[in-house]
ChimeraX commands (.cxc) that place a marker at each C-alpha (Angstrom):
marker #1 position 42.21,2.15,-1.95 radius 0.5
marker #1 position 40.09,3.57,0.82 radius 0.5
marker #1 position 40.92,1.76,4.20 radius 0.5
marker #1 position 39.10,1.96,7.38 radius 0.5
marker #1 position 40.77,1.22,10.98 radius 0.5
marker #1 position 38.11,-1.33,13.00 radius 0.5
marker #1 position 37.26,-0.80,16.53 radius 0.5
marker #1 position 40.69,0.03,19.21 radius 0.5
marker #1 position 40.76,1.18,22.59 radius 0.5
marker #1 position 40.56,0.41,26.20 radius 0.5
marker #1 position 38.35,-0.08,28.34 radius 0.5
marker #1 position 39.46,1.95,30.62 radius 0.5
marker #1 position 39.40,4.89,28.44 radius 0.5
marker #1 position 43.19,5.49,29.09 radius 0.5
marker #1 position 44.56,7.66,26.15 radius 0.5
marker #1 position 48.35,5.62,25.92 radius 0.5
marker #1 position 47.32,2.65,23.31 radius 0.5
marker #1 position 44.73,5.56,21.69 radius 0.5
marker #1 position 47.08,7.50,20.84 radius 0.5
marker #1 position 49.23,5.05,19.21 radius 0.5
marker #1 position 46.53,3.79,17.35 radius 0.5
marker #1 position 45.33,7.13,15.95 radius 0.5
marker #1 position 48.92,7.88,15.04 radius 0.5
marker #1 position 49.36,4.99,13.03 radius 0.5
marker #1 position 46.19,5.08,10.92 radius 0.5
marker #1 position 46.80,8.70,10.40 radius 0.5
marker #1 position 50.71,7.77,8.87 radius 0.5
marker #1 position 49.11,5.29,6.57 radius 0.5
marker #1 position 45.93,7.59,5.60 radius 0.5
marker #1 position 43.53,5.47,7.11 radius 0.5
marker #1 position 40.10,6.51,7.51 radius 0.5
marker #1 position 38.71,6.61,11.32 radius 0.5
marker #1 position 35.31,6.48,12.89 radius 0.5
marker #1 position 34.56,7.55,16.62 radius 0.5
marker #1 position 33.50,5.20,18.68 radius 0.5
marker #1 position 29.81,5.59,20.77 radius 0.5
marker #1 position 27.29,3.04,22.51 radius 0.5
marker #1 position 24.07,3.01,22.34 radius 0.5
marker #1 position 23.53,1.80,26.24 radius 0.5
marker #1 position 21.53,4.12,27.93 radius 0.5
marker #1 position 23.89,4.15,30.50 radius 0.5
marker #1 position 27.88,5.35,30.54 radius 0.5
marker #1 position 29.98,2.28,30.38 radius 0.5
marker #1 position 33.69,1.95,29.99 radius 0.5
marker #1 position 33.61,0.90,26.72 radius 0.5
marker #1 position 32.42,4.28,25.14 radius 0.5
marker #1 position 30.32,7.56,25.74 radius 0.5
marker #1 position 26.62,6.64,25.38 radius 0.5
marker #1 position 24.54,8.48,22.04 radius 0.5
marker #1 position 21.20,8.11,24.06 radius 0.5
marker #1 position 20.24,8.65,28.09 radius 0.5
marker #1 position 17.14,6.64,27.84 radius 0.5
marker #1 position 15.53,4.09,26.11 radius 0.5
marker #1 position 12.89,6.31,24.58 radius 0.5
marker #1 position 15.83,7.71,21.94 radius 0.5
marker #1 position 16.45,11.18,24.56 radius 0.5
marker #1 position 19.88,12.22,23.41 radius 0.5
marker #1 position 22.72,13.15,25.65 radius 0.5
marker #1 position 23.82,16.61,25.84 radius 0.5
marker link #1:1,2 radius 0.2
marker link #1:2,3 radius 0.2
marker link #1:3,4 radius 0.2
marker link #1:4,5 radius 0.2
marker link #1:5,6 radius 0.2
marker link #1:6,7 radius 0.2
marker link #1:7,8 radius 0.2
marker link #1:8,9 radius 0.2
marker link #1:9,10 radius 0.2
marker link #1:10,11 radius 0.2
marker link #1:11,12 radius 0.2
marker link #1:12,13 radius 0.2
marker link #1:13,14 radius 0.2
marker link #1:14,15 radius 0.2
marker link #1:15,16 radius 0.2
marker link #1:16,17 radius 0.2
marker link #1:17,18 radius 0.2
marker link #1:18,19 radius 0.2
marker link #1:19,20 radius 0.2
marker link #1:20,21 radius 0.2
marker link #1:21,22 radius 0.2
marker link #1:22,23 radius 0.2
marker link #1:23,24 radius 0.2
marker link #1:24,25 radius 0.2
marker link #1:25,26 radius 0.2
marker link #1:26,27 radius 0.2
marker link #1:27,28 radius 0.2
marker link #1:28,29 radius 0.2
marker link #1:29,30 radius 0.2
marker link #1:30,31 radius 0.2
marker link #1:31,32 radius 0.2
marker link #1:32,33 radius 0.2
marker link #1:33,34 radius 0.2
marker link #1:34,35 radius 0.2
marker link #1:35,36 radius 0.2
marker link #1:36,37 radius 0.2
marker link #1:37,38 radius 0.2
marker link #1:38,39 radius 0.2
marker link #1:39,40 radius 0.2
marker link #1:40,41 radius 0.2
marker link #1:41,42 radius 0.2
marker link #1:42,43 radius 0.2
marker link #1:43,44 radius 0.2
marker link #1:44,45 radius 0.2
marker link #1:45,46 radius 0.2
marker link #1:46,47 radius 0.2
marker link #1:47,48 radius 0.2
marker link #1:48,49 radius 0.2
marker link #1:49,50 radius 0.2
marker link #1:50,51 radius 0.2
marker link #1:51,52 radius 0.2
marker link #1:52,53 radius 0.2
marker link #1:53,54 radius 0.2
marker link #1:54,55 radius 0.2
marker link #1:55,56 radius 0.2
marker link #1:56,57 radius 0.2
marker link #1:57,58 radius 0.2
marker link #1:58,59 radius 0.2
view
């Protein structure tokens, strides 16, 4: 059965508990999604999809 890992990380973007994580969904053939905001701003919790309000995408 297909199994998807929720939302991990820190907020302070340090790779340590990332790493972890990744390693143990990829031993027990989770599936993984990567993690974006859509602030128009870049926040610690995740690189932003847009750079404005108007839908402008970041490069």
């Amino acid at each position: 059965m297909p199994t998807r890992a929720g939302e991990f990380g820190q907020n302070t973007r340090a790779r340590p508990f990332v790493d972890r994580g990744v390693t143990w969904c990829d031993d027990r053939e989770f599936l993984l999604s990567g993690r974006r905001t859509w602030n128009a701003r870049d926040c610690s919790c995740a690189p932003p999809v847009i750079s404005a309000y108007d839908g402008t995408a970041t490069a």
